[in-house]
C-alpha positions in Angstrom: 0.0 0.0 0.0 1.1 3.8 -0.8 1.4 5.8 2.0 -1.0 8.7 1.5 1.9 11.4 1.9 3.2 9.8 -1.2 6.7 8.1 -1.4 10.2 9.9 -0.7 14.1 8.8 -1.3 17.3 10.1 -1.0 20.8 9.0 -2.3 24.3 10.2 -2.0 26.9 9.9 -4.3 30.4 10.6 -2.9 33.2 10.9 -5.3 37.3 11.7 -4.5 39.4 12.3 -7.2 43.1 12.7 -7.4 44.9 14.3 -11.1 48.2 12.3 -11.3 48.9 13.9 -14.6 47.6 16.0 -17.1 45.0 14.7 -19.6 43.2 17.1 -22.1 41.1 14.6 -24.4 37.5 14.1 -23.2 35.3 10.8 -24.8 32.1 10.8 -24.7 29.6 7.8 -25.2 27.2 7.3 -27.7 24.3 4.7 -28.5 24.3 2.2 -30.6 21.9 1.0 -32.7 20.2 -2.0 -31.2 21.6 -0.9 -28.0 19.1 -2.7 -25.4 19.7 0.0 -23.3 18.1 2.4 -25.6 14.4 3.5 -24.4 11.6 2.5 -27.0 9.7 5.5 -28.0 6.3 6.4 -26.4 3.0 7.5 -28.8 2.8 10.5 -27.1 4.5 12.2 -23.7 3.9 10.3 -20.1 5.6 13.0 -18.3 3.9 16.5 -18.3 6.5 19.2 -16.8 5.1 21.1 -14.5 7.9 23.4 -13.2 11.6 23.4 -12.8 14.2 25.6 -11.1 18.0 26.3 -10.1 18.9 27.3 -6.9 22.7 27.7 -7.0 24.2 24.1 -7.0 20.3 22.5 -6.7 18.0 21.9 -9.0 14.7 20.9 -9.0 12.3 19.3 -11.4 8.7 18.5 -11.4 6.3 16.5 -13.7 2.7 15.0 -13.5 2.0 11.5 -15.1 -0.3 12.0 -18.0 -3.2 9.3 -17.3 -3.1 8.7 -13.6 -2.0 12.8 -13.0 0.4 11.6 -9.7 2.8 13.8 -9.3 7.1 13.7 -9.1 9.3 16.4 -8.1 13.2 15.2 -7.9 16.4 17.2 -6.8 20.0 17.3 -6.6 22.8 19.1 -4.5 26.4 19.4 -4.7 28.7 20.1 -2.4 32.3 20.6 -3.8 35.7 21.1 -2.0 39.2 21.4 -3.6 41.9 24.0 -3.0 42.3 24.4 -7.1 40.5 27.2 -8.7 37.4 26.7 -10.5 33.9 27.3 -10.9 30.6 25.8 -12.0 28.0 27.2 -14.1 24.1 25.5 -13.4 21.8 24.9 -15.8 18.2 23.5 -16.3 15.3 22.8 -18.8 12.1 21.4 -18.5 13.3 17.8 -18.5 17.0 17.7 -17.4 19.2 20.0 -15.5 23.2 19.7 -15.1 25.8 21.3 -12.8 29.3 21.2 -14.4 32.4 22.0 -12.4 35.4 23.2 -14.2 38.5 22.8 -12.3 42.4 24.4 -13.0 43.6 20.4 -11.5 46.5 20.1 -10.2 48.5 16.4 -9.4 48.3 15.5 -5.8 45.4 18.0 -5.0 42.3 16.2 -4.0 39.1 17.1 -5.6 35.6 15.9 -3.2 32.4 16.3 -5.0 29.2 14.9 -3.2 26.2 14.9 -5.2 22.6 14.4 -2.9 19.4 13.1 -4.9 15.9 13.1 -3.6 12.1 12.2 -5.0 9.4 12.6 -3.5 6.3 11.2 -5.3 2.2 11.6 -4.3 -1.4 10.7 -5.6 -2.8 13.6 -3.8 -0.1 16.7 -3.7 0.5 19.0 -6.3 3.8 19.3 -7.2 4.7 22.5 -5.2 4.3 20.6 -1.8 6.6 18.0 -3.8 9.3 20.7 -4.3 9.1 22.1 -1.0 10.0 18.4 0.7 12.6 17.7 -1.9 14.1 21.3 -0.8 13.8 20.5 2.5 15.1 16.8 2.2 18.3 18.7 0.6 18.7 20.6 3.5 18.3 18.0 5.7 21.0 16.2 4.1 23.3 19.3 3.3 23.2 20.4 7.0 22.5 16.9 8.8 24.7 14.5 6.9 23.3 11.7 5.2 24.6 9.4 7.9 22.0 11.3 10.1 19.3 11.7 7.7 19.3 7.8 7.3 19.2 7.2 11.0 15.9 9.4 11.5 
């Protein structure tokens, strides 16, 4: 049974990097035909977006299913530390958002990103209320540590 608040999760992903030596070529992925992996293509759109924002390092999406109208909002946060310059620039559509870091790396100087991802899902809440717990689930975890968010 669904709880009538709706469902709610949160992960952590927790990266450390280390540059040994400079690299400067980037490869990037692509599909391949017959690639199982590869979503089949729907006769018409099952997510409807309802809003999306960026707050900084955090962004937030939002989408109602088109039959059964239940309602998603998701988020992200990153937390970044490293003594080499850099900055990040945040950016967000409708459908998918991104925070890139670009970092002047230097060998032997770490590099901690921590990335936090919430959902919180509902039959009966619009997808405001959604955002709101996904921003506060954030801050719970920002502020809290995930450690202690999992422990309440």
């Amino acid at each position: 049974m669904i709880h009538p608040f709706g469902r709610a999760a949160i992960y952590k992903c927790d990266w450390d990097i280390s540059v040994w030596a400079a690299a400067s070529s980037v490869r990037r992925c692509i599909g391949i035909e017959g690639d199982p992996r590869l979503a089949k293509d729907f006769k018409e759109r099952v997510l409807l977006p309802d809003r999306h924002y960026i707050k900084e390092r955090r962004i937030i999406l939002a989408h109602i299913t088109r039959n059964s109208q239940m309602t998603l909002a998701c988020g992200i946060e990153h937390s970044f530390e490293t003594e080499c310059p850099y900055f990040y620039n945040s950016d967000c559509s409708e459908d998918d958002g991104k925070v890139v870091f670009c970092v002047d790396a230097q060998p032997g100087v770490p590099i901690r990103l921590l990335k936090y991802m919430t959902y919180h899902t509902s039959r009966n809440f619009p997808t405001q209320e959604l955002c709101d717990r996904a921003e506060r689930t954030l801050d719970r975890a920002i502020s809290h540590g995930f450690d202690d968010l999992l422990a309440s």
